[in-house]
N, C-alpha and C positions, 0 to 999 in steps of 0.2 A: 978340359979343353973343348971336346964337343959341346957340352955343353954352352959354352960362353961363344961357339962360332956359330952354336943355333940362335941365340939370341941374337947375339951379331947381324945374323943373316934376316931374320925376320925386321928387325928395327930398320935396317938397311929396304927393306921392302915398304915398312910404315912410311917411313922418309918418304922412297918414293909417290908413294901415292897422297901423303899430303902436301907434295910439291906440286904434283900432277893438279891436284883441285886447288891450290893457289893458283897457279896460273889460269884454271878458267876463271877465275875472282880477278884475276887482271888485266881478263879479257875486257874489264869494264871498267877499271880504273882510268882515270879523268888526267892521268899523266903517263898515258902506254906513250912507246916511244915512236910507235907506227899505227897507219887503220889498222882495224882488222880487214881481211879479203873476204869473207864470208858474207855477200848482200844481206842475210836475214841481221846480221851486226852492225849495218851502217850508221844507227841510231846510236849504237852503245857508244858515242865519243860524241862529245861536245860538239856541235857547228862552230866555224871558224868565226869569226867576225863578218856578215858580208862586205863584200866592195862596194862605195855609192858608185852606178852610174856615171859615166862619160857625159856631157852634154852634148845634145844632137847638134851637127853640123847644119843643120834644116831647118827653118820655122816647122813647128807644128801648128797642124790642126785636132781639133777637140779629138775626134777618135786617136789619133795617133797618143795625144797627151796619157790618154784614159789608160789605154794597152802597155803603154810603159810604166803608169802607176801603180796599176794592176800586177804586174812584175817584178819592181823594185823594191817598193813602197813596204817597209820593214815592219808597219803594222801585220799588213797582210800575210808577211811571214813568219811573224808571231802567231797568228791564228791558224796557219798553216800546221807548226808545230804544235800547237794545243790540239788540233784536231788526229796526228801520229799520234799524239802519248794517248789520244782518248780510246784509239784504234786499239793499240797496245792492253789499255786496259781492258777494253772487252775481251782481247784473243788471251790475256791472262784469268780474267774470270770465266772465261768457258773454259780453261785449262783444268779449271779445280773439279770438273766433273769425268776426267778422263782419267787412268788408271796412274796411280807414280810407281816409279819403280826404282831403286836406289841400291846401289853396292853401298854396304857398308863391314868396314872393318874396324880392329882392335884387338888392344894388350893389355891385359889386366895381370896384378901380380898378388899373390895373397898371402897372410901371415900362414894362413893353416892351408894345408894341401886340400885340395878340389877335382868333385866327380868332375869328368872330360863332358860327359852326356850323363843323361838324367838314366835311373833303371827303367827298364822295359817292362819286367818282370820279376816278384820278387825271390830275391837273393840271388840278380844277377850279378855275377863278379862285373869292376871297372877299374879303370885309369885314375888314378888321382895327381894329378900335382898343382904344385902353389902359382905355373906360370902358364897362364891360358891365353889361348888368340883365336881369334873368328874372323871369318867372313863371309858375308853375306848376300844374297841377292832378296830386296824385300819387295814387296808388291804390296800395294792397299790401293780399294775401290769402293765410293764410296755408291752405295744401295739405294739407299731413303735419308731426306734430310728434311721430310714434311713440308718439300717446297723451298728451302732455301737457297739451295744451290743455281737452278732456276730460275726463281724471281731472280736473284743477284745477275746473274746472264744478262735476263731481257734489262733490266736497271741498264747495266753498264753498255748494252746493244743503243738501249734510247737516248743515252748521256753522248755516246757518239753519232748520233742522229743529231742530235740537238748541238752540239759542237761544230758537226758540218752546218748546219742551218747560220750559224751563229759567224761563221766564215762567208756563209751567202751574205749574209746581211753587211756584213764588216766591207765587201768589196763594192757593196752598194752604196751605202756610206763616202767610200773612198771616191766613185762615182759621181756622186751628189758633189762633193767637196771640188773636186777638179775642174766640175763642170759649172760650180758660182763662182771660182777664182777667174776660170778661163774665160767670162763672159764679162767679169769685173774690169777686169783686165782691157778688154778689150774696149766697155766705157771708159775706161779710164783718158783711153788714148782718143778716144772722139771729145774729151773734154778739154785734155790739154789741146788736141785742135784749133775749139773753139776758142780755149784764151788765149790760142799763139793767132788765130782770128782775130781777136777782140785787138791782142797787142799792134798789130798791124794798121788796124782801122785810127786806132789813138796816136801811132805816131805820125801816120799820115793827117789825122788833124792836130796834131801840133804845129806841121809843117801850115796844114791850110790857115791855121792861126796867126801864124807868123808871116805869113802873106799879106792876110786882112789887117795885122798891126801896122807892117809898112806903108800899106796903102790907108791909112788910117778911118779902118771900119772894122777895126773889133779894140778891145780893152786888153792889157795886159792880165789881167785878171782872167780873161778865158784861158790865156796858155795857163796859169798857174792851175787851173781847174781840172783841166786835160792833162795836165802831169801829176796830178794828184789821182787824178783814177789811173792812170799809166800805172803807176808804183803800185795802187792797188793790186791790178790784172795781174802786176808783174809778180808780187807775193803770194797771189793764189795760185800762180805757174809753179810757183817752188814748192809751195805747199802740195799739189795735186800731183806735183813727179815724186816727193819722196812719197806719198802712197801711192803710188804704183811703183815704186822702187822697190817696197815691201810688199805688195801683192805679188811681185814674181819673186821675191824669196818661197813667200807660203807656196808658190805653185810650185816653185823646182823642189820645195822640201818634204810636196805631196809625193813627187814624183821620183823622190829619193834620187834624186842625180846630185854626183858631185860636183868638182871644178870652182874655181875660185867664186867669190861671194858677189862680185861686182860684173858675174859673166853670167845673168841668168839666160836659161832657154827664149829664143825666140819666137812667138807664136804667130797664126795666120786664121783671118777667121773673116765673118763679118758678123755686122753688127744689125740682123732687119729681124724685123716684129714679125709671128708668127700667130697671127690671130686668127686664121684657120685653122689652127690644130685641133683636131678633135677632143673632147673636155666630156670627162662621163659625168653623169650625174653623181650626188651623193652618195645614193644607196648602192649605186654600182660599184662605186671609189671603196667603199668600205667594204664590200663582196670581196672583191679583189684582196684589199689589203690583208683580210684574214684570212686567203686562201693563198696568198704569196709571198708573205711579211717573212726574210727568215729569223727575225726574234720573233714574232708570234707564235710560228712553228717549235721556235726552238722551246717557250715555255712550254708550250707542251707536252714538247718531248720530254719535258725537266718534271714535270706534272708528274707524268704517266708515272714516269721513272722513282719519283719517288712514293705514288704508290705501290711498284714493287721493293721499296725499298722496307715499305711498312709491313707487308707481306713474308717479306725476309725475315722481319723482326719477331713476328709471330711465331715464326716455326722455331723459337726458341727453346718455345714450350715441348715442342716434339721430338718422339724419340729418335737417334741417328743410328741407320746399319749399315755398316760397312764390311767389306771381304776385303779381309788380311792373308797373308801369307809368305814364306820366307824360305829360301833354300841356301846352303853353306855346309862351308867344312867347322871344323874345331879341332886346333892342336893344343898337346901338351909339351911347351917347350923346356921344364925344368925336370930336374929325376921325379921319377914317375914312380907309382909303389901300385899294386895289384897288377894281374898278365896284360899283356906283355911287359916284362922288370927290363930292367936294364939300361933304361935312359933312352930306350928308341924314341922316333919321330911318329910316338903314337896322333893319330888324327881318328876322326869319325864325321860321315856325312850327317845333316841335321836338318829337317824339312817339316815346314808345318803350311797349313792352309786352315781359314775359321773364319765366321762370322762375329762380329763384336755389334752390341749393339748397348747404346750409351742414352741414358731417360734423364734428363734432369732433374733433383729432386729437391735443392735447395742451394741458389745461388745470392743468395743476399740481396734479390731484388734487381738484381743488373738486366736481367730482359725485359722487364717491365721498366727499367728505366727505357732502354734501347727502345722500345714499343712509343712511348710519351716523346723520347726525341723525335723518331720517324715520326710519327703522327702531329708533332709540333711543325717540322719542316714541309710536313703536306701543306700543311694549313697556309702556311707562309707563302709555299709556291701557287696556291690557290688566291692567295691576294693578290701576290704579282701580276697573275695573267690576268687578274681581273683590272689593275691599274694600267695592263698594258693594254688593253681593251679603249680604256677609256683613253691613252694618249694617242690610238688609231684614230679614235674620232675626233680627237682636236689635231691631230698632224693632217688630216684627210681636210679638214673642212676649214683650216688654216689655210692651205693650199690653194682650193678653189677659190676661197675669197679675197686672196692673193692674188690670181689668174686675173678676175672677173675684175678689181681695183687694177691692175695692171693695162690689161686692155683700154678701159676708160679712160686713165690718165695718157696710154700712146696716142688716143684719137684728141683727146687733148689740145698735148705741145705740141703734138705735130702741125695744126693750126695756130697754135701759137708761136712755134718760129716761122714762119711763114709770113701770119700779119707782122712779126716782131721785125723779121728784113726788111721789109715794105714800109714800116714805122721808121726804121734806120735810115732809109734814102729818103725819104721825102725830108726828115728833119735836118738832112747834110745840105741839103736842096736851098730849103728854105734859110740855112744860117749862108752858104756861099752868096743867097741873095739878100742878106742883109733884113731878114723877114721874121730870123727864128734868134733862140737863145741859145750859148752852147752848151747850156742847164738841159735844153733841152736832148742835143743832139749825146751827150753822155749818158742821160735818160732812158733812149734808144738805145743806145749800143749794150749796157748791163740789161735793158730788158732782151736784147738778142741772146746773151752770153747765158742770161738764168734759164732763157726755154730751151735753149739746145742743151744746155746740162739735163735739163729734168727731163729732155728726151730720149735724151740716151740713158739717166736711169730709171726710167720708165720700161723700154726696151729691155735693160739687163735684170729688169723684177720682173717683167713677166718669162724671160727664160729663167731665171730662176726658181720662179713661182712652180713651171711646168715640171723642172726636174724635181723641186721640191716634193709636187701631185706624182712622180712617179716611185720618188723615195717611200712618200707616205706609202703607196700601195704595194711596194713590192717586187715593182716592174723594170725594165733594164733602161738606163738612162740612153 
């Protein structure tokens, strides 16, 4: 009966304490029924779905656009969380250098009866029996790994270096994006302008047509002429709303706002050429770029990192010491034979502390593979930065020559709508005095309608151009 309520009793304690470490294991389970309360575990449970954004009750303007992107914008919350887990993994790989320490227990049962503790000395009398349990408190630290433990740190230190970088850059991006939509956008609305201009100007000479018909000094054929480009105007109006109908989707879908699909955000801006702005040269653009680029940075950091990664690979070859050590009891829970007899709850404490040190001597080649991969993915992170190199200088010098064609074509149209109105009244001029054609005065009016288009995207390329020059380098739009 003792017997079987010691066992009893002890299993009743195993239970508990492998119920005890399942629950920390479901402290991370992906269907707990609650958070955890503990901040260092806010991580361990999924993110919810986020919520899209409200749309603002307010026209924006570009900064405000940028700030709510920068917020909502679900890319940027993905790189958010790539940059936590990268956190993670560093504060996990500098953990490997710090001492573990672990309770362990256990019940073993045996055909043949078993010393409790090893002798001391010999023909010291002991405990034997078939039903053994322990527990333990162990420790292991580890001494020398020829560098590997270390290299592995700084790696996983510069992996999250280069993750934030890579966050920098993503919001610059998002940046860039907001601010060609934002200004597209806002040509867009100076062009349907001009063809709700143009439509105006045509059906008032329909009307003047129809005047000169009654009074018999124009052809029926003029009006059919001016209602043929009417219908034109009128189809490029339809045409030119549904892109910008679709340019504020891309912008509300930058800015991760929700709210029905036919309710985009409303924005507030203008639309004027900014040909003073200061424009560095080449070599500066490119100083810049590689001193603030954060994918530039970040290959680097990916460089560095996996030369310590090669470095880790190397210390394969070397020998590892570590201090071990262990303290606990040991019972004998089943009849026991040598002193004390009788079926007591013989125990004994059990303590050890040591140095192990482990030399590799033959692994089939596997660190010399691991050697050949690392040093294959250096190689490869070394082409990248050098390609990434090379799209600095066509993103940088794309940019400028973007700028510098930008500006020229402002100076341009800008003269060209100007003589283009002044084209347009004299030719209305001359057809009310019976002088001109209305070949001519149509003429006029589509050459008004072409230069104020291409001035306005003339305008929205050089602000793009600009943010484009400040993507390339790095710099905050």
């Amino acid at each position: 009966m003792n017997l079987n309520l010691r066992k009893s009793g002890f299993v009743a304690v195993a239970l508990i304490f492998l119920s005890m470490a399942a629950g920390c294991a479901l402290t991370h389970s992906t269907v707990a029924s609650r958070p955890p309360t503990n901040p260092r575990w806010e991580l361990s449970e999924p993110a919810p779905p986020p919520t899209p954004a409200a749309r603002p009750s307010e026209p924006l303007d570009l900064q405000q656009a940028i700030r709510i992107a920068l917020t909502n914008n679900p890319e940027i919350a993905a790189f958010s969380w790539d940059e936590k887990a990268a956190q993670a993994r560093s504060d996990s790989s500098f953990g490997e250098r710090l001492p573990v320490l672990k309770a362990v227990a256990g019940y073993t049962h045996y055909n043949d009866d078993q010393r409790l503790i090893a002798a001391r000395y010999n023909g010291e009398p002991g405990v034997f029996s078939d039903d053994l349990a322990a527990a333990d408190l162990t420790l292991s630290l580890p001494l020398f790994t020829g560098g590997r433990l270390i290299n592995q740190v700084k790696a996983a230190e510069l992996l999250h270096q280069a993750t934030v970088q890579r966050l920098a850059r993503s919001r610059q991006e998002l940046t860039f994006n907001v601010t060609s939509v934002f200004f597209n956008i806002l040509a867009q609305q100076k062009v349907l302008e001009s063809l709700e201009f143009s439509r105006r100007v045509l059906e008032e000479n329909v009307r003047r047509v129809d005047a000169l018909i009654a009074a018999q000094k124009a052809a029926r054929v003029d009006r059919l002429r001016t209602e043929v480009r009417l219908a034109d105007v009128q189809q490029r109006w339809v045409r030119e709303s549904n892109v910008m109908a679709i340019q504020y989707r891309v912008f509300a879908n930058l800015l991760g706002l929700g709210g029905a699909p036919n309710d985009p955000p409303a924005i507030q801006g203008e639309l004027v050429p900014e040909p003073q702005a200061e424009i560095p040269d080449c070599s500066t653009a490119l100083a810049l770029a590689r001193s603030r680029r954060g994918d530039f940075l970040a290959a680097q950091s990916a460089l560095e990192a996996q030369a310590r990664n090669v470095d880790a690979a190397r210390a394969g070859h070397l020998p590892t010491v570590s201090l071990v050590g262990s303290y606990g009891k040991r019972w004998a829970l089943g009849e026991t034979t040598g002193p004390p007899r009788g079926g007591g709850d013989d125990s004994e404490d059990v303590g050890r502390i040591g140095v192990v040190i482990e030399l590799p001597l033959f692994e089939g080649g596997r660190t010399e593979a691991r050697i050949r991969e690392q040093l294959a993915r250096l190689a490869a992170e070394q082409n990248r930065l050098h390609k990434l190199e090379l799209q600095i200088c066509l993103d940088t010098e794309t940019a400028l020559l973007n700028i510098q064609s930008a500006r020229e074509r402002i100076d341009a149209t800008r003269k060209a709508v100007e003589q283009a109105r002044e084209s347009l009244r004299i030719e209305g001029l001359k057809y009310d005095a019976g002088k001109g054609a209305i070949l001519d005065v149509l003429d006029a009016e589509r050459a008004l309608l072409d230069s104020q288009t291409n001035y306005y995207r003339a305008v929205t390329d050089f602000h793009t151009a600009l943010a484009q020059l400040r993507l390339a380098t790095g710099g905050e739009i």
